[in-house]
C-alpha atoms as a printed R data frame, in Angstrom:
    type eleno elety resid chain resno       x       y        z
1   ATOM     1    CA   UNK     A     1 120.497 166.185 -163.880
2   ATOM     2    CA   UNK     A     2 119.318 166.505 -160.598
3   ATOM     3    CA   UNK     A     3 117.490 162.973 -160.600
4   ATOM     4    CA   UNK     A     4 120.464 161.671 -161.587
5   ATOM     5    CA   UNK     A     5 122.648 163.248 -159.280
6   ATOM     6    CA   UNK     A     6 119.745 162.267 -155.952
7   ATOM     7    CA   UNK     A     7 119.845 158.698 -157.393
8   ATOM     8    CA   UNK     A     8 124.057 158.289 -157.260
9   ATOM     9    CA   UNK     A     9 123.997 159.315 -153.791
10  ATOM    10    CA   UNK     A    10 121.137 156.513 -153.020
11  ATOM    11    CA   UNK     A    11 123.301 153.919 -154.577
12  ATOM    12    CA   UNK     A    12 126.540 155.504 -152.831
13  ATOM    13    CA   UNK     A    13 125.232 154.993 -149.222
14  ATOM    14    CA   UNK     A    14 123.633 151.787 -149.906
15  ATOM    15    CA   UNK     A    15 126.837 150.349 -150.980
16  ATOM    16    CA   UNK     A    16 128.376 151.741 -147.630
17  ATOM    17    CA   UNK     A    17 126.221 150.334 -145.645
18  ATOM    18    CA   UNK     A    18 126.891 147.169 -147.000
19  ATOM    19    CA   UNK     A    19 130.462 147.530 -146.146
20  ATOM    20    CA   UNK     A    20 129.761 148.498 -143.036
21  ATOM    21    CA   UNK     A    21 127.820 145.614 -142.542
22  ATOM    22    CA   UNK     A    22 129.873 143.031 -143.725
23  ATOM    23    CA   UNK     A    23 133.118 144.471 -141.503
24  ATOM    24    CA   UNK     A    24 130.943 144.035 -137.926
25  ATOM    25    CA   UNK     A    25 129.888 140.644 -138.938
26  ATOM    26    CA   UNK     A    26 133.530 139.755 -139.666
27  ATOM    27    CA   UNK     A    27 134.823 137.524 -136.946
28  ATOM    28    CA   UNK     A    28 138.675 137.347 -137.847
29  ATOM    29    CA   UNK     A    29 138.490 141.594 -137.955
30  ATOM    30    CA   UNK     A    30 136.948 141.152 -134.164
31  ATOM    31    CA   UNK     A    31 139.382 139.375 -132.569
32  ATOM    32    CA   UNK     A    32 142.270 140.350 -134.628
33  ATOM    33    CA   UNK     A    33 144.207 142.549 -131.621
34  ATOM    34    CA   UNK     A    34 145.618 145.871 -132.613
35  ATOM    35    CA   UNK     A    35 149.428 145.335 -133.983
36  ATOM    36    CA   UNK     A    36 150.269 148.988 -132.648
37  ATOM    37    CA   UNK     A    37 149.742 147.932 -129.480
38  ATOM    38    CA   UNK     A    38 150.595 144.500 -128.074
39  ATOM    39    CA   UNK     A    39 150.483 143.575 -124.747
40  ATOM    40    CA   UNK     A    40 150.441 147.186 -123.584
41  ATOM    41    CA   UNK     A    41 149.132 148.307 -120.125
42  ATOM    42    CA   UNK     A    42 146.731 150.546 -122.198
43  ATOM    43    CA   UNK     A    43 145.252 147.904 -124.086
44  ATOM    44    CA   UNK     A    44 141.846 148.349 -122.281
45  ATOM    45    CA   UNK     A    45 141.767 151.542 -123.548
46  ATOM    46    CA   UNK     A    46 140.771 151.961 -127.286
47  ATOM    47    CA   UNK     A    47 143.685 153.073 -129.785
48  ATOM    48    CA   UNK     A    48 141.181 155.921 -130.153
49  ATOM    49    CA   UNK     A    49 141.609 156.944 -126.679
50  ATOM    50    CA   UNK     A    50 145.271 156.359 -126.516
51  ATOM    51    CA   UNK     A    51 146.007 158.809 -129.499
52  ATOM    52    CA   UNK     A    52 144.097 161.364 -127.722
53  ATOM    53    CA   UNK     A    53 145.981 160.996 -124.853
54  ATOM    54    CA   UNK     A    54 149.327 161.274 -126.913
55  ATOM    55    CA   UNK     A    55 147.860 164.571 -128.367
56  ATOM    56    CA   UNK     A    56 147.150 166.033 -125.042
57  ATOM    57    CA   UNK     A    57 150.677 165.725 -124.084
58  ATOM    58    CA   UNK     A    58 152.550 166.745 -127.258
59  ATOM    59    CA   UNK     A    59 153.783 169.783 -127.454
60  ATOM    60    CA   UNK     A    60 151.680 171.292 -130.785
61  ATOM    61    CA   UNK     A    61 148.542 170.782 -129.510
62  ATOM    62    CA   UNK     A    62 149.131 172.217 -126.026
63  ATOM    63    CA   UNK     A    63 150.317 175.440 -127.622
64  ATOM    64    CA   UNK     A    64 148.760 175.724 -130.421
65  ATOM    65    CA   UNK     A    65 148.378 179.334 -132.093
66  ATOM    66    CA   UNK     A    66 144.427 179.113 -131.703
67  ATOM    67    CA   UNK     A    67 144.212 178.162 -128.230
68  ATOM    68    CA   UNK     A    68 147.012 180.873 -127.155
69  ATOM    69    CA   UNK     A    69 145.241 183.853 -129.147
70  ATOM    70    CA   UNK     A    70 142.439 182.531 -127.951
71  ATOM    71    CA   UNK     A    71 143.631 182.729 -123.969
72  ATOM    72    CA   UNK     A    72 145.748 186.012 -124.733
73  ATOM    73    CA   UNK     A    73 143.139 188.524 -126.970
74  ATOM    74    CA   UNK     A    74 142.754 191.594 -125.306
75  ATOM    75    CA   UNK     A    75 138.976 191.146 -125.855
76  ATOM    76    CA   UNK     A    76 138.048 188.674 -123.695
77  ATOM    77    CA   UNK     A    77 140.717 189.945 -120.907
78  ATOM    78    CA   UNK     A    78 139.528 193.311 -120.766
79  ATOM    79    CA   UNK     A    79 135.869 194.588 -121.225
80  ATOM    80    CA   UNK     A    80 134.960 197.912 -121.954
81  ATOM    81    CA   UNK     A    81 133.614 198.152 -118.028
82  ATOM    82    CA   UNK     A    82 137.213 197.500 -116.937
83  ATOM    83    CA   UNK     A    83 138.748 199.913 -119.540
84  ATOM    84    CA   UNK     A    84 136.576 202.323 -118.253
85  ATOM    85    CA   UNK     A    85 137.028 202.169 -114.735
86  ATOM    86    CA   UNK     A    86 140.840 201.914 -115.516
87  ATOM    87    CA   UNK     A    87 140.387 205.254 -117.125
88  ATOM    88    CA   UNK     A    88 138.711 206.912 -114.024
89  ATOM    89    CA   UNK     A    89 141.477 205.159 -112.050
90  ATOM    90    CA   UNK     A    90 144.090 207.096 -113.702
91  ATOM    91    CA   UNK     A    91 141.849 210.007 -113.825
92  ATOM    92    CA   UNK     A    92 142.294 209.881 -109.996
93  ATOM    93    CA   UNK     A    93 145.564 209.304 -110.183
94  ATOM    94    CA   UNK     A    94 146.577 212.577 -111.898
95  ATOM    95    CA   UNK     A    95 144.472 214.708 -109.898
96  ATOM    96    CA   UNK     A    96 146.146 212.995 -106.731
97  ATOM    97    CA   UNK     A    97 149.467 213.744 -108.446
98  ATOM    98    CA   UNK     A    98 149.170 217.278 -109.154
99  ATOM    99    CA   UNK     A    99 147.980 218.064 -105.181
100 ATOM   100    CA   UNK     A   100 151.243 216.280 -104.328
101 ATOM   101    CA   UNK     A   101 153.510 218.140 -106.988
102 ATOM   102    CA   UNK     A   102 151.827 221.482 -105.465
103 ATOM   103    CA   UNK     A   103 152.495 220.391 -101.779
104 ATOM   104    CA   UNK     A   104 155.827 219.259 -103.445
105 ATOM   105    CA   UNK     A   105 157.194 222.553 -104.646
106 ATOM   106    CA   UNK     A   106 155.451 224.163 -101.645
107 ATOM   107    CA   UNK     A   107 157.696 222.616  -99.288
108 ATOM   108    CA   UNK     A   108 160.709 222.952 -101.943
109 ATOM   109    CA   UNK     A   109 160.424 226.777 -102.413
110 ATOM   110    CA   UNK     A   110 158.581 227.903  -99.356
111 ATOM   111    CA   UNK     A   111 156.192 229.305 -102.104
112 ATOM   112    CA   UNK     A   112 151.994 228.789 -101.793
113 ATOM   113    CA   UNK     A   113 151.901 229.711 -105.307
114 ATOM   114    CA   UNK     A   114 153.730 230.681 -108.432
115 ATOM   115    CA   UNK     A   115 153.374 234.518 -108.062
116 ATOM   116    CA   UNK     A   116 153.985 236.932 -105.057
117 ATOM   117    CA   UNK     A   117 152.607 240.161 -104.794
118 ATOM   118    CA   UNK     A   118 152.445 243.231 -102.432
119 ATOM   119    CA   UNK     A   119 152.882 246.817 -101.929
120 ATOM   120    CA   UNK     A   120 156.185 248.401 -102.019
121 ATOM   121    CA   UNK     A   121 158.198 251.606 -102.635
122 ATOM   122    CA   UNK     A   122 160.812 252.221 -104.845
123 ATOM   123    CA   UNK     A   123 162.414 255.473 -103.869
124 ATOM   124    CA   UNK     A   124 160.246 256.300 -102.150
125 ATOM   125    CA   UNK     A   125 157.376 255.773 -104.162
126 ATOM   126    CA   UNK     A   126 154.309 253.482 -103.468
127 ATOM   127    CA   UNK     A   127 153.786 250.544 -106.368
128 ATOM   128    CA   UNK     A   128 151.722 247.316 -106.746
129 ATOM   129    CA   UNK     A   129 153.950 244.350 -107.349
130 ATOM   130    CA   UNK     A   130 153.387 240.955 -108.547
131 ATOM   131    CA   UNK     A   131 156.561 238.709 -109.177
132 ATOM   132    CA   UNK     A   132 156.161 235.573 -110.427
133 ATOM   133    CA   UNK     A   133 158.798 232.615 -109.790
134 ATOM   134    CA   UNK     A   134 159.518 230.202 -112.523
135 ATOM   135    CA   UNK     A   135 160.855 227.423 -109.701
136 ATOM   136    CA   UNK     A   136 157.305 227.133 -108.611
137 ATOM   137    CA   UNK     A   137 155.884 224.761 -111.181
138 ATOM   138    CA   UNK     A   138 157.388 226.177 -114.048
139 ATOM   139    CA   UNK     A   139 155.834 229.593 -113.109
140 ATOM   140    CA   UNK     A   140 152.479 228.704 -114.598
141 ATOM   141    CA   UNK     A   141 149.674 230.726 -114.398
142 ATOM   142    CA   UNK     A   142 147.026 228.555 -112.389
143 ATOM   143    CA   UNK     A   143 143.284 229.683 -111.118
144 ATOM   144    CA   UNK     A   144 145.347 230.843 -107.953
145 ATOM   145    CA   UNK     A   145 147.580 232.932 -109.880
146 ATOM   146    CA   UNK     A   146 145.226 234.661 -111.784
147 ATOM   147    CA   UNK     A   147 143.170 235.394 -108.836
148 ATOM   148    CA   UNK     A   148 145.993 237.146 -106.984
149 ATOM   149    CA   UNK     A   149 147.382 239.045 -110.105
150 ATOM   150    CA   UNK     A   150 143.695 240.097 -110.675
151 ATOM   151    CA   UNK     A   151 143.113 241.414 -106.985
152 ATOM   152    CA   UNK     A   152 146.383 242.904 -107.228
153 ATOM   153    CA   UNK     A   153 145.227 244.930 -110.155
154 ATOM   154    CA   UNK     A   154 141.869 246.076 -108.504
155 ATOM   155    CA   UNK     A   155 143.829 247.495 -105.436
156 ATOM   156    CA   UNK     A   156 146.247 249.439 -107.431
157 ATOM   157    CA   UNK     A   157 143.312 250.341 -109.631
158 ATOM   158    CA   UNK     A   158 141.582 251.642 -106.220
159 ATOM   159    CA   UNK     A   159 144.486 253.075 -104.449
160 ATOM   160    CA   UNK     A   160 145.933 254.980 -107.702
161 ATOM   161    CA   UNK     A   161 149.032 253.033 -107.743
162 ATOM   162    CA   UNK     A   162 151.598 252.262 -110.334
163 ATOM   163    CA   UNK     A   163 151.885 248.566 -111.361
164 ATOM   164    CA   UNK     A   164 154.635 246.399 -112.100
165 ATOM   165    CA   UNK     A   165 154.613 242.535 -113.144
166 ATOM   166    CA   UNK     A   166 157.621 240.668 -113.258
167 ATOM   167    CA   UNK     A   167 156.966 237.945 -115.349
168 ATOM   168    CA   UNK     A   168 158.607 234.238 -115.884
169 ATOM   169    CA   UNK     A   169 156.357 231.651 -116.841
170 ATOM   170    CA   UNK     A   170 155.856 228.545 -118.726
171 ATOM   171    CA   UNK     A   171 152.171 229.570 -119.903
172 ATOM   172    CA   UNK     A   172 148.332 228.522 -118.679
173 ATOM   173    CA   UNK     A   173 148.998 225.619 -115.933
174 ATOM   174    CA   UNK     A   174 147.618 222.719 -117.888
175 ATOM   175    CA   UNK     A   175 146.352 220.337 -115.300
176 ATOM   176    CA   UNK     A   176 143.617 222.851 -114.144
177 ATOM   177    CA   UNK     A   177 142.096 222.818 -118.138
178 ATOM   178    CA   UNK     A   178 140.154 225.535 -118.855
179 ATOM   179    CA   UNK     A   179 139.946 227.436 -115.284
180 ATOM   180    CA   UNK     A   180 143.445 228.083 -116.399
181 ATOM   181    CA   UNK     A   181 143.231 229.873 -119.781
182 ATOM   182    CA   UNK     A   182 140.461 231.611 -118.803
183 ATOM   183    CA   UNK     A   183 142.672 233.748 -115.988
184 ATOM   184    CA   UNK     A   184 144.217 235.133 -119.235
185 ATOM   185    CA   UNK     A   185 141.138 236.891 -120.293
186 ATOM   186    CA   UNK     A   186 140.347 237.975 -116.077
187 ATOM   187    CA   UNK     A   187 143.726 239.806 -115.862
188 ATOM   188    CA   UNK     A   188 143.187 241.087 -119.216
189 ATOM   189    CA   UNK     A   189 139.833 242.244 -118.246
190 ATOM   190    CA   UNK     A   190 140.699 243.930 -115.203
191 ATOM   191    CA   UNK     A   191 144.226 245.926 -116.845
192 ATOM   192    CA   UNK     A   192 141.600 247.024 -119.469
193 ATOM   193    CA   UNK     A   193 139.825 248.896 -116.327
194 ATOM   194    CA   UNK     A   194 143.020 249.956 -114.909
195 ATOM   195    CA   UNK     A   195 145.131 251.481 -117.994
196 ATOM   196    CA   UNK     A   196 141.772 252.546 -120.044
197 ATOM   197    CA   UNK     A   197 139.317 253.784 -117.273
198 ATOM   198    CA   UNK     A   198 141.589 254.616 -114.455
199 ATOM   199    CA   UNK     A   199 144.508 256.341 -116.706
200 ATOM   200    CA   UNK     A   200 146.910 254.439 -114.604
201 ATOM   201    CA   UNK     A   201 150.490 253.266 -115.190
202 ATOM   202    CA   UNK     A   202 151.687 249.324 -115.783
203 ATOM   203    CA   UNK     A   203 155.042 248.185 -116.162
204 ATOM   204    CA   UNK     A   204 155.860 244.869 -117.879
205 ATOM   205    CA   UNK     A   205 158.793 243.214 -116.902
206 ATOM   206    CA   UNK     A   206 159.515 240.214 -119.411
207 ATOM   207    CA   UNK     A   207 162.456 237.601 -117.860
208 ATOM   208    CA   UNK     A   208 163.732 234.524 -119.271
209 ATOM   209    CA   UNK     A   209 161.776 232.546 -119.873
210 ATOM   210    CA   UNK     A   210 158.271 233.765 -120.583
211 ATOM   211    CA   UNK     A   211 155.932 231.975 -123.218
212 ATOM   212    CA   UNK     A   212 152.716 230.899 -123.385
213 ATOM   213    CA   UNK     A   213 149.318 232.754 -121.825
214 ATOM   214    CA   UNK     A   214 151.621 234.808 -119.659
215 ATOM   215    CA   UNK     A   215 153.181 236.384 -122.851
216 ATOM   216    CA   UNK     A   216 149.510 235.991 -124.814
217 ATOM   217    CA   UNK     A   217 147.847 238.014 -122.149
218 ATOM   218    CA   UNK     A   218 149.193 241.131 -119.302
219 ATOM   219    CA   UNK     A   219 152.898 240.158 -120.120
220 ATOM   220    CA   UNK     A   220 152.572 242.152 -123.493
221 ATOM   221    CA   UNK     A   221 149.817 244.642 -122.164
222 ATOM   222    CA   UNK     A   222 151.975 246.873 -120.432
223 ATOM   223    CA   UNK     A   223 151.861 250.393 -120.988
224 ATOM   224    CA   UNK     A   224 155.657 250.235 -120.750
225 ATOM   225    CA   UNK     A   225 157.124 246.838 -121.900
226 ATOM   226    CA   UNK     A   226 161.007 246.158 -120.550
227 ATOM   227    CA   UNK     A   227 162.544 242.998 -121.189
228 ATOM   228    CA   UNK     A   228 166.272 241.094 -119.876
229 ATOM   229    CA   UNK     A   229 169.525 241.052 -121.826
230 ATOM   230    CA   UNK     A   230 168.954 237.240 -123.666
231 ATOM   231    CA   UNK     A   231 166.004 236.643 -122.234
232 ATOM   232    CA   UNK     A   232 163.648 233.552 -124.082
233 ATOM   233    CA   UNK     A   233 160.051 235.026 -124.838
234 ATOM   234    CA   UNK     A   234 158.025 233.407 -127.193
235 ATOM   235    CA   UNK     A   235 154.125 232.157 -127.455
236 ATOM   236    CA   UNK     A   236 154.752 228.498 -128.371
237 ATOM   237    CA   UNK     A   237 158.200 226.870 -127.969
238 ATOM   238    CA   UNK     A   238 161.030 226.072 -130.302
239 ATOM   239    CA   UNK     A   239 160.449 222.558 -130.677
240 ATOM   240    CA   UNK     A   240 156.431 222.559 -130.825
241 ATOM   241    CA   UNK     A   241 156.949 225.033 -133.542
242 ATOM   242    CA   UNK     A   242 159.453 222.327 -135.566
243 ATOM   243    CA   UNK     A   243 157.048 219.735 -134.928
244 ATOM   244    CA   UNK     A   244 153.779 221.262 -135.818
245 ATOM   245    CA   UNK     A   245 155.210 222.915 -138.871
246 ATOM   246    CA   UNK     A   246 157.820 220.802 -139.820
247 ATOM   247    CA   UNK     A   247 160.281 223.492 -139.853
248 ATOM   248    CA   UNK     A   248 163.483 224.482 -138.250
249 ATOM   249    CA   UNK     A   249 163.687 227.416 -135.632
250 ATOM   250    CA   UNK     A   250 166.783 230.092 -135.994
251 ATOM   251    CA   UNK     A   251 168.996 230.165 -133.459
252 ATOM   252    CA   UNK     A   252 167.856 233.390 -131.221
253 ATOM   253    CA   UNK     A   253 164.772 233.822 -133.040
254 ATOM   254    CA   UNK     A   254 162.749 234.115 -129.808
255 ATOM   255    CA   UNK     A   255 165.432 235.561 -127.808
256 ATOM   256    CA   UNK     A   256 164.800 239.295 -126.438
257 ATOM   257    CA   UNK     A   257 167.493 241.004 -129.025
258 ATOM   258    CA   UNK     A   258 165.661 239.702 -132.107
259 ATOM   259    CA   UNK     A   259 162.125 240.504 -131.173
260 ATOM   260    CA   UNK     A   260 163.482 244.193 -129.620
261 ATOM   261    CA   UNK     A   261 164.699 244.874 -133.034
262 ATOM   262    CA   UNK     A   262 160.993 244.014 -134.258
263 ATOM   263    CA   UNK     A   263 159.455 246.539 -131.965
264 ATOM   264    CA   UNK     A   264 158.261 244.103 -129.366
265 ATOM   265    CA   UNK     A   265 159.683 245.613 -126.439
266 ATOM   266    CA   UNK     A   266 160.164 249.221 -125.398
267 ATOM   267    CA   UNK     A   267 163.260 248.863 -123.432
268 ATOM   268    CA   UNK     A   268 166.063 246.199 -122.858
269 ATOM   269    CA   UNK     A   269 167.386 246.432 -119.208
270 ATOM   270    CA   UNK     A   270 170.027 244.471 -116.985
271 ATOM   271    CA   UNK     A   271 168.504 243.516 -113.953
272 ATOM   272    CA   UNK     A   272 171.010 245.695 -111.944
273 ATOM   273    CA   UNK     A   273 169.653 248.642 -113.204
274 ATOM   274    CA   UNK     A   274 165.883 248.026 -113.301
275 ATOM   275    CA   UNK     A   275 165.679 250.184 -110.010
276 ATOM   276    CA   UNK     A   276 166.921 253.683 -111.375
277 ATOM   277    CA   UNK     A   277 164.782 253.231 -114.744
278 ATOM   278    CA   UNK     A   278 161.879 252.351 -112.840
279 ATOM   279    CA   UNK     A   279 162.189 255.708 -110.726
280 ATOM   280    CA   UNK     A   280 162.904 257.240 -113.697
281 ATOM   281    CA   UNK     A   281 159.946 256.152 -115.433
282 ATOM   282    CA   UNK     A   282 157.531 256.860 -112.268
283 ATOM   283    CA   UNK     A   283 158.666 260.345 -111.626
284 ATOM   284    CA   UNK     A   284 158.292 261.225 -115.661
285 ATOM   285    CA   UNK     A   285 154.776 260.125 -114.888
286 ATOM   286    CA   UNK     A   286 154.999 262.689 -111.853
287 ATOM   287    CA   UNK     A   287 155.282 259.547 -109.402
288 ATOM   288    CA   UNK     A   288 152.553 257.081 -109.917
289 ATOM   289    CA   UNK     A   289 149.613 258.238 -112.261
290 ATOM   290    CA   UNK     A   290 148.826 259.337 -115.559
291 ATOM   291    CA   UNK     A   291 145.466 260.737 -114.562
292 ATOM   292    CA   UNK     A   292 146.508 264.589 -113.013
293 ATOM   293    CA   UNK     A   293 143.289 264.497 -111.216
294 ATOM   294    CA   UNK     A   294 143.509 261.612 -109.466
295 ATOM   295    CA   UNK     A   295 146.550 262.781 -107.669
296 ATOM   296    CA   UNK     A   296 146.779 263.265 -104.202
């Protein structure tokens, strides 16, 4: 079969090459001129030629759906190189952002951070404050703000002092990664000292809203935990709850009545009267201290 088959295509080309031949020896086929194109200015140019020509110009072949994927695939217009100093770019870009948001809300609030704290009195009686502002960046709880909150804690820890934190934040501050979360387990660290080893007294004040690491961490390790009328406390939010779990949140389910009723909270308090309850509170733990040796 396959002698056969070699054979036929012997006898196949010979007889084309005797066509071939007999057409260029053909003088009338020579000289005949091409009836597509008489007398044109083009005739020195083959027809061959000409009908290239015509195909450059037309419309299909100019934008044709090879050529334009073929000009337009994201492969050969971006390399990996370029995709990854694009990355960096934007890298750069966010870290340039977040300086100017902080020099932003610097200049907006008259704030250098997110939380304020001091020594004060209330009647009379000397206590460690840290306040935090929610206007500042959503209150967030940054490497700054730990570190204050956390050296605001050792110096009521060594001065026997009463603590109080007023709370309103928006959780770990997000662009600083990790430096961030791990502020919730400083603080945490350093109340452990204060309420455990030092006998002290802390005071949690919870105000709308306050979610997140703030609530996670020193926000619910008060010794005495007093939250606002309606105030929103929660870990995660309403809506990344109903997205992450496909569910629907109740109406007031993370508002300060609900949980109180759970036995998250000690006390519910109108800010007008925070002032009394606190002196209350501080002179039922005769002023400032738990510990009856350490007073002075």
């Amino acid at each position: 079969m396959e002698k056969y088959l070699k054979k036929r295509c012997e006898q196949i080309s010979q007889e084309l090459d005797e066509i071939i031949a007999k057409f260029s020896k053909d003088k009338d086929f020579e000289e005949e001129p091409s009836p597509d194109y008489p007398d044109s200015p083009d005739s020195t140019e083959s027809p061959d030629s000409t009908d290239s020509t015509d195909s450059i110009e037309s419309p299909d072949s100019t934008e044709s759906p090879d050529s334009t994927d073929s000009t337009e695939s994201p492969d050969s217009t971006e390399s990996p190189d370029s995709t990854d100093s694009t990355d960096s770019e934007e890298e750069e870009e966010e870290e340039k952002s977040y300086k100017d948001r902080l020099d932003s809300y610097q200049k907006e609030t008259g704030l250098t951070e997110a939380v304020q704290t001091g020594i004060g009195q209330i009647n009379g009686i000397p206590v460690a404050f840290g306040v935090m502002d929610f206007d500042f960046m959503g209150g967030s709880m940054g490497s700054v703000v730990g570190e204050k909150i956390t050296r605001l804690i050792e110096y009521a820890t060594n001065n026997f002092l009463p603590l109080i934190i007023v709370c309103a934040s928006g959780g770990a501050r997000m662009q600083e990664g990790s430096l961030s979360l791990m502020q919730m387990a400083k603080i945490s660290s350093a109340l452990f000292n204060y309420q455990k080893n030092k006998k002290l007294f802390y005071v949690s004040i919870l105000t709308s809203p306050t979610t997140g690491g703030v609530t996670a961490s020193f926000g619910m390790l008060g010794d005495i935990i007093i939250a606002e009328p309606n105030a929103y406390i929660a870990f995660a939010g309403k809506r990344v709850i109903e997205e992450t779990l496909k569910i629907t949140v109740p109406e007031g389910l993370q508002e300060t009545e609900y949980l109180f009723e759970k036995g998250l909270f000690d006390l519910i308090v109108p800010r007008n009267l925070l002032k009394s309850v606190l002196s209350e509170l501080f002179q039922f733990h005769d002023f400032f201290s738990l510990n009856q040796n350490s007073i002075k």
